[in-house]
N, C-alpha and C positions, 0 to 999 in steps of 0.2 A: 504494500500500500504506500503512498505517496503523493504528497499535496499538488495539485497543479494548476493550472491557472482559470478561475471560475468565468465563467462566459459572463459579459455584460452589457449590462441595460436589463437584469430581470431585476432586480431587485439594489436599493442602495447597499448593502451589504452581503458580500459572498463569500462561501470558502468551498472550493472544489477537493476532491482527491477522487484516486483514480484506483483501484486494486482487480490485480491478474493473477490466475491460478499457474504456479509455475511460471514464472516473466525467465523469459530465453535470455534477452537485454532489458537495462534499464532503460525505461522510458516508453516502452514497445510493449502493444497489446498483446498478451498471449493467445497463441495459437487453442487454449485447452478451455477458454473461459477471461469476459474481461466484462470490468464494469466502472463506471462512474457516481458517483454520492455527490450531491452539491446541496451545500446547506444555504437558504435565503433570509434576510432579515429584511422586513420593511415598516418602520412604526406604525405606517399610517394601514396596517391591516386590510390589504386587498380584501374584496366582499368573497370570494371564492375560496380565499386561503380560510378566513374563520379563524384569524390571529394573524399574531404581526412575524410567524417563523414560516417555514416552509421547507420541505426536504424533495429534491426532486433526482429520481434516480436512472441508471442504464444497468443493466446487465446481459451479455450474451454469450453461448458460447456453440459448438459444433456438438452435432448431434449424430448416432446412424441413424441412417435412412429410416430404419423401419419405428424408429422411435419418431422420427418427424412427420410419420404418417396416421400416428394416434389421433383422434379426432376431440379426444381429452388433453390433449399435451397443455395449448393456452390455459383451460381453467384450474390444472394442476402447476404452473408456474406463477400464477398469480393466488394460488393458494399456499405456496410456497412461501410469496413473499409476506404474506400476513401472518400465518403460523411463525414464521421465525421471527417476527417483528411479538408477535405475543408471548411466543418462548424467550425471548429476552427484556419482557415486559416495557416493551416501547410502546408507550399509550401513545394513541393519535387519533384522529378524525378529517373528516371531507379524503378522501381517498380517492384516486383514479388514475387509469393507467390502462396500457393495451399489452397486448402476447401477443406476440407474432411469430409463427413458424414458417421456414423458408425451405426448400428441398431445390435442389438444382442438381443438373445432369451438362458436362462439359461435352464441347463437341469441338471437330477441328483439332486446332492444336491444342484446346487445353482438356480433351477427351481422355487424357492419362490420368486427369484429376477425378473421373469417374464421377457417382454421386455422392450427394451430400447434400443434411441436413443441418439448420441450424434454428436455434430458440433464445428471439429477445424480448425483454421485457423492461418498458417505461413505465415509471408509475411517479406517482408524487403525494405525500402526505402533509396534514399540517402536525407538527408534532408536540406533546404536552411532555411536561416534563425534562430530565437531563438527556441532551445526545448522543450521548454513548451506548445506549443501548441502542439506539437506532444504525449508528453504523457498526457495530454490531452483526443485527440482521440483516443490513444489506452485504456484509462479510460472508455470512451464511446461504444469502443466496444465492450471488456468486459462485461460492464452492459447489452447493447443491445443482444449481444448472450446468454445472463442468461436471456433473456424476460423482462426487462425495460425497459420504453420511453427513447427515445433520451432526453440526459439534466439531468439525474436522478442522477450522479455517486455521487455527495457530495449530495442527499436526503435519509433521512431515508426512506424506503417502510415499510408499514403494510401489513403482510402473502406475498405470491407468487403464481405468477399465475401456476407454477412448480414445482412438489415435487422429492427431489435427489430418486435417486435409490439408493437403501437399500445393 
């Protein structure tokens, strides 16, 4: 994990960070699972946020194919992200966010790369309480969308049940 630089004009105060499951290079999305956390503050309390804080999140990572073809995949990702958001008692409200599952098949020259799946999820909460457990669970979802147990984000893995597309 690592702080980076918060996109602006959302909010008068930001802090970005960025976390990759296994990071090959520093600075550089992982192949296995990557995600972004951006915390917002704005006093004057947007009518949407429902408070003057905001958490607005990425996470994606590659999937096989046949997992990208579950027709459950989206609403077990965005169930993801709330169970771990409740497993590390990160209260929050006004909630929303999309799942998108993507499958693609190379042709031509890049037909070596074969198929492949992959599964992102945008969401944003307003959040009550201290931030740390909020990034936290977005740590855990991350890991979870790269295929590790719940609880794994500060454990070393040996191999992967998933290998990146080439």
């Amino acid at each position: 994990m690592r702080e980076i630089p918060a996109p602006a004009g959302l909010a008068p105060s930001s802090l970005a960070l960025a976390g990759d499951v296994r990071p090959e290079a520093e600075g550089e999305d992982s192949a296995y699972g990557t995600g972004r956390f951006i915390l917002l503050h704005d006093p004057d309390e947007p009518a949407q946020w429902n408070g003057p804080w905001r958490i607005v999140c990425f996470a994606q990572a590659p999937l096989e194919p046949d997992i990208g073809i579950d027709p459950l995949l989206a609403d077990v990702a965005w169930a993801w992200l709330t169970d771990a958001l409740k497993s590390h008692r990160a209260e929050f409200h006004s909630a929303s966010g999309t799942a998108t599952k993507t499958l693609s098949k190379g042709f031509g020259s890049l037909a070596a790369e074969g198929d492949g799946a992959q599964i992102e999820l945008r969401a944003s909460w307003t959040p009550e309480g201290e931030i740390g457990p909020h990034v936290e669970a977005w740590a855990e979802l991350v890991c979870m969308l790269a295929g590790l147990p719940p609880g794994s984000e500060g454990i070393a893995m040996l191999g992967s049940r998933r290998t990146p597309r080439d």
